[in-house]
C-alpha positions in Angstrom: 0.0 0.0 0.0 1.1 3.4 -0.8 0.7 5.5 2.4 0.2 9.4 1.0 3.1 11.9 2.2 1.5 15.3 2.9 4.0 18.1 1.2 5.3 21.0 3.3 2.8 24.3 3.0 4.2 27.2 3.7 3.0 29.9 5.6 0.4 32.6 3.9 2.9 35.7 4.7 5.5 33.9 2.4 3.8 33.6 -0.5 2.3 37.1 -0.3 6.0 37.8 -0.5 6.8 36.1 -3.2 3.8 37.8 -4.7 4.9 41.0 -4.0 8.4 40.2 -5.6 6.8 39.1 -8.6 4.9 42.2 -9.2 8.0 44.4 -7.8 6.2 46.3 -5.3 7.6 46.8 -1.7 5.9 46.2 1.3 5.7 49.7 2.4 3.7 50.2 -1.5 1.6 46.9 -0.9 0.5 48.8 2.5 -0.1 51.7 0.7 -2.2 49.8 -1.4 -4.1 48.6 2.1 -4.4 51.2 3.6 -2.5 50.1 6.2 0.8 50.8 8.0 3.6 49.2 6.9 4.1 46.9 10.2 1.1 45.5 9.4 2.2 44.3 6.0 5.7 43.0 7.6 3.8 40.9 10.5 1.8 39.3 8.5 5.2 38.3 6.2 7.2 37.3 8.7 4.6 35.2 10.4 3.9 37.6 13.7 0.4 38.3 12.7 -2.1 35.8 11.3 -4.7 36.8 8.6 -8.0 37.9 9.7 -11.0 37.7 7.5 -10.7 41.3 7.1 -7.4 41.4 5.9 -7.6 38.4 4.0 -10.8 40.7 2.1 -8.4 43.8 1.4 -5.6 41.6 0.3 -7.9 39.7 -2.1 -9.4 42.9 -3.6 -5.8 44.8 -3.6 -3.9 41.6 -5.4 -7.6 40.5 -7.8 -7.6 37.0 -5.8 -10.8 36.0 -2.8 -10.0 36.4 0.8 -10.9 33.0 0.8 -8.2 32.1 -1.0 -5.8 33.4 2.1 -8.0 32.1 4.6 -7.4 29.0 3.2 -4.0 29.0 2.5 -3.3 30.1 6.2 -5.8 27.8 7.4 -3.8 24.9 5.4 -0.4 25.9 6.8 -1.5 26.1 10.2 -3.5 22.4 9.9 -0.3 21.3 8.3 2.1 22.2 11.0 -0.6 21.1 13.7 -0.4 17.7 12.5 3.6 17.8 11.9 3.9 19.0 16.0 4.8 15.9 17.9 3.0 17.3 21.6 -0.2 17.8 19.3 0.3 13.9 17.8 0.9 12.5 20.9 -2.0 13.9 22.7 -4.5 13.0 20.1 -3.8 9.5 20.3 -5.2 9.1 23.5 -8.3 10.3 22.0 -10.7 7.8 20.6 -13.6 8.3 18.2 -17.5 8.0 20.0 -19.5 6.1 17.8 -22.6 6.7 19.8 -23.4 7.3 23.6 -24.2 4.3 25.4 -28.0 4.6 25.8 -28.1 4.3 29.8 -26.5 7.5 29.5 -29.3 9.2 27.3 -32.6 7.6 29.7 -34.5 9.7 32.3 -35.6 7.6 35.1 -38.0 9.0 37.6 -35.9 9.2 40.2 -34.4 12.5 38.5 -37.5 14.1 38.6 -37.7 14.5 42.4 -36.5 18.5 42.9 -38.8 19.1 40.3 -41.4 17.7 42.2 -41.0 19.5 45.2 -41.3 22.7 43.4 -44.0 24.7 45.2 -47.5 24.5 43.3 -48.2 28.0 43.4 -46.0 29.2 40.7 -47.5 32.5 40.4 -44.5 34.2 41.6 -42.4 32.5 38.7 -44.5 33.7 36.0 -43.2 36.9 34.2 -45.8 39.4 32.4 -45.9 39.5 28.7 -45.7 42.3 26.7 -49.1 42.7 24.5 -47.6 42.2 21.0 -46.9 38.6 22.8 -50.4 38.1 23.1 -51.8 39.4 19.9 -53.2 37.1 17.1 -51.3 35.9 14.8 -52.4 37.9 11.9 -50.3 40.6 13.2 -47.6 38.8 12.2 -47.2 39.7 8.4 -43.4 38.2 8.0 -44.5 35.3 9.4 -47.3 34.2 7.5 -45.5 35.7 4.4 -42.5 33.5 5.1 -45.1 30.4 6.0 -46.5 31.3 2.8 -43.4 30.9 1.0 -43.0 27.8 2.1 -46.2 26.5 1.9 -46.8 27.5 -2.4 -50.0 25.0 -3.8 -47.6 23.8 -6.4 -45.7 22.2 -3.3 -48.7 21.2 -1.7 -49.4 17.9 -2.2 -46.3 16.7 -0.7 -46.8 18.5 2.4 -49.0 18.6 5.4 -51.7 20.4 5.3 -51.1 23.4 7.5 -53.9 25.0 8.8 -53.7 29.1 9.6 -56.3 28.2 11.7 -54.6 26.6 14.6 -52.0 29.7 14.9 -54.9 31.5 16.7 
């Protein structure tokens, strides 16, 4: 069997260097460009400072590529050296993969319900008043029944349940 060898990424701040070398501009111009002060441009080169989605966005539009195509190059590299850091390795095989829960886990038995069940009766003093529009018919919801209505087009119909504007009220 032929067991897949991951190649070596390199960090996103190097090959926005490289990029800027092959269009000739300096960093000071690229941050220019930006917006931006020059430290800005140099951190993110020499790896101090990660790429935010913000960034990535200005970078995109300044060199005609997506911010997700930084994201994800940044994203790869730091995945890539993740997996390549021994301390990471190690600790994630002592982790095991759940399958499922067993199901005792998941049952409610009676027994739990007991300080429920001594909650006083009168819950009056629990209850908080609603505001009116709370307590309004459902007709003064336009958005909602335009959205239900959406949803709900006759063409569709027949291979939905019935829904009955009814029963909102």
């Amino acid at each position: 069997m032929n067991t897949p060898i991951s190649a070596e990424l390199f960090p996103a701040g190097e090959i926005l260097a490289d990029e800027l070398d092959a269009r000739g501009w300096t960093q000071s111009e690229f941050a220019e460009v930006l917006g931006r002060p020059a430290q800005f441009v140099s951190e993110i080169i020499s790896g101090k400072k990660e790429i935010t989605r913000e960034s990535a966005t200005q970078i995109g539009a300044a060199l005609g590529t997506s911010a997700e195509f930084w994201l994800n190059l940044q994203d790869s590299y730091l995945l890539w050296k993740q997996s390549h850091n021994a301390r990471t390795r190690e600790n994630l095989n002592d982790v095991k993969p759940v399958h499922s829960l067993p199901i005792d886990t998941l049952r409610f038995s009676p027994s739990d319900t007991k300080p429920f069940q001594q909650a006083p009766r009168d819950s009056a003093q629990y209850q908080y008043p609603l505001p009116d529009s709370a307590t309004r018919p459902s007709e003064d919801m336009p958005a909602r029944d335009s959205a239900i209505d959406t949803y709900l087009e006759p063409s569709r119909g027949k291979n939905l349940v019935a829904y009955d504007r009814r029963s909102r009220k």
